[in-house]
N, C-alpha and C positions, 0 to 999 in steps of 0.2 A: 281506146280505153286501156289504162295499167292493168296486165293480171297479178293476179294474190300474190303469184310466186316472185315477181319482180319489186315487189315490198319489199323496202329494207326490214320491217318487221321481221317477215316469212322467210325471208331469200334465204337464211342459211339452213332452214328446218329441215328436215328428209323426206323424198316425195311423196311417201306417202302420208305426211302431214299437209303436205298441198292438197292431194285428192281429199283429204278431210275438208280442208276447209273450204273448197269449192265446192264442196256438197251441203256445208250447213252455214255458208254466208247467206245475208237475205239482201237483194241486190234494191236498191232503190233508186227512181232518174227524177232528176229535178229541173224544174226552168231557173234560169234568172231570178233575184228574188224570192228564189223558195228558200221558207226557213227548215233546217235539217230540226231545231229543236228551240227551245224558248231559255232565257233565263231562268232557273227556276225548275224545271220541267227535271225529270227521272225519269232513268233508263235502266233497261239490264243488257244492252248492247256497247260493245266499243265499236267508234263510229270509225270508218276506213273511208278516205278518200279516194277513188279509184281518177276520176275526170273531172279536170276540171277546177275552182276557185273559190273558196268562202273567205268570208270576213265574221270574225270574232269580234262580239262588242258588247259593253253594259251599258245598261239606260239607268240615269241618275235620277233620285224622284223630283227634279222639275224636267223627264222628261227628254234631255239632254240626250244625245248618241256619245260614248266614249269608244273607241275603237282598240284594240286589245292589241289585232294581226291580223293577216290575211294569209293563208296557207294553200298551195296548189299541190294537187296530185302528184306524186304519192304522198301522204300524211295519213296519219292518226288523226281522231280529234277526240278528245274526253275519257284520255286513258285514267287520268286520277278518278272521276265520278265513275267509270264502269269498275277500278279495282275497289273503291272507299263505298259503292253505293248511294252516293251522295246525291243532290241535285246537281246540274250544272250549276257551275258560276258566270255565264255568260251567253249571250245567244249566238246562233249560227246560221248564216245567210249565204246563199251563192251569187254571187256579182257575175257571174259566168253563165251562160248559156248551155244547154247540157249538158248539165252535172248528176255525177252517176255518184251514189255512195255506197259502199259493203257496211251491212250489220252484223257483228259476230256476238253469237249469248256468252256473256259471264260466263256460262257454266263451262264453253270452249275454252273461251283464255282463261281460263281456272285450269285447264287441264294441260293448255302447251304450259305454260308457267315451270311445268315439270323438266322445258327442254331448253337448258343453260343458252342457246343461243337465244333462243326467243325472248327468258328472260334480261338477259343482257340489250336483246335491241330494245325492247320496251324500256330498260332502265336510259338507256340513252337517249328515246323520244323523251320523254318525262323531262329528264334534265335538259332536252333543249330548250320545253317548254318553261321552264326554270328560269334560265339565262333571256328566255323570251321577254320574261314578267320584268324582269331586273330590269335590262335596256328600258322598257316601257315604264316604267317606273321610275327610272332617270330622267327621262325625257319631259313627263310631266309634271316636274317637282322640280328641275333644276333648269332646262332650258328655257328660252325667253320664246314667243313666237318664232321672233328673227333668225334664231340659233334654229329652230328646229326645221324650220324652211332652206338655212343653210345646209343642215346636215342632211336631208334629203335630196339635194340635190348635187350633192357631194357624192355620196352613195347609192344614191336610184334615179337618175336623172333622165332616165327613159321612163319612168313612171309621168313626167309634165307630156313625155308625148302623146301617150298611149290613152292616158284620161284625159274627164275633163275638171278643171276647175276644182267643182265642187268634190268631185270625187279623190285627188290630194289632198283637199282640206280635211274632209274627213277620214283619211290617215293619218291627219297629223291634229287632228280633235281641235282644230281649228273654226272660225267661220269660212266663207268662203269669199269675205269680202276684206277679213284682215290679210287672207290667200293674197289677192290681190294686189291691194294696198302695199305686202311686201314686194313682192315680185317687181311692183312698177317704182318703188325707190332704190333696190337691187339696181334697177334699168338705169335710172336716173344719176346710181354712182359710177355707171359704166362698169358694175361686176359682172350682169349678167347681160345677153340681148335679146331679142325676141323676134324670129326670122321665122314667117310662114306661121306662126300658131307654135313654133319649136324654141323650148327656151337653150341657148346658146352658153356656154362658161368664157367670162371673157378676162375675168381677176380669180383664179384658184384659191392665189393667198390669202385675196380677203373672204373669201368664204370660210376657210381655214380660222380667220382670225374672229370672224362673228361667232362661230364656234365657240372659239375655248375662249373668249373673253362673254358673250352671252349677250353682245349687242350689236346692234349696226354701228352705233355712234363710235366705241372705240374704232370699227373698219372707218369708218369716214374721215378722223381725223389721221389715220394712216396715210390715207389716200390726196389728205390737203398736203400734207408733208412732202409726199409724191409729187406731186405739182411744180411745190414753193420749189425741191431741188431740182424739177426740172427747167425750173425757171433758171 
């Protein structure tokens, strides 16, 4: 398990604001599947990641899972609703097997807040979480399924091995049968392979090109070209 002081929050603070907050964090362990807090729900704690993995995510009123982020130890979670008082805006799940989280009261981080590092890391969490929203907010509004199963496996491509299936789809707020469906026409245009259960990169470019064009059909017609000249 991460200690307090090894937080990027805490790290710069002086130790004897470490012996503080190890005395009045409230330490909680969670299994798999435990919710940290609900959509909706109010706190007067910011939550601290110590071990471990949750998933952020809003439910749509038909019901639906939208998926936010997933953040691993060390994190913060719900710095805005612990500074604004607010409800959360989303729920908080651990996908991880014993998960330890720190609660610290308001009235704590009301008082480091006094100590420029601290508030400077906190401003820096906040704004990751910022730039979080944005990406996320691209993604769902501008990418096509194709492009976002591209871009996934552009950039996290150890996430196909480690999960299964349904558990990328719902990173990428997807089904888990359009999951599929892409990945096996990816296969079929020779971008990607599929060796052992492990998906393989076998065209870079056209992954690149589903990307920024926002379809497979542009990559495919690339790749008839490819052919025709190598005929």
């Amino acid at each position: 398990m991460i200690k307090v002081e090894d937080i990027p929050l805490f790290a710069n603070l002086d130790k004897r604001f470490h012996k503080s907050i190890n005395e009045h964090i409230y330490i909680r362990k969670f299994s798999k599947n435990g919710i940290v807090f609900y959509e909706g729900d109010c706190s007067d704690y910011l939550h601290i990641l110590l071990k471990g993995e949750v998933r952020l995510y809003k439910t749509s009123p038909k019901n639906s899972v939208i998926q936010i982020h997933r953040l691993k130890a060390p994190a913060t979670i719900g710095e805005y609703a612990c500074l604004e008082r607010v409800a959360f805006p989303a729920t908080c799940e651990f996908v991880s097997d014993s998960g330890v989280l720190g609660l610290l009261h308001f009235d704590k981080v009301m008082e480091y807040l006094k100590e420029p590092d601290f508030s400077l890391a906190l401003l820096k969490s906040m704004t990751n979480k910022v730039m979080m929203l944005s990406s996320l907010l691209h993604k769902e509004t501008i990418l096509s399924s194709e492009a976002k199963v591209a871009d996934l496996l552009l950039n996290e491509l150890n996430i196909f091995h480690k999960m299964k299936n349904n558990e990328v789809a719902s990173i990428l707020n997807i089904t888990p049968e359009t999951l599929s469906r892409i990945l096996s026409r990816f296969k079929r245009e020779k971008i990607i392979d599929i060796q052992h259960h492990k998906v393989v990169i076998i065209d870079l470019e056209a992954l690149h090109i589903v990307v920024e064009k926002n379809t497979l059909k542009a990559c495919s017609d690339c790749l008839s070209k490819k052919k025709i000249n190598c005929k």
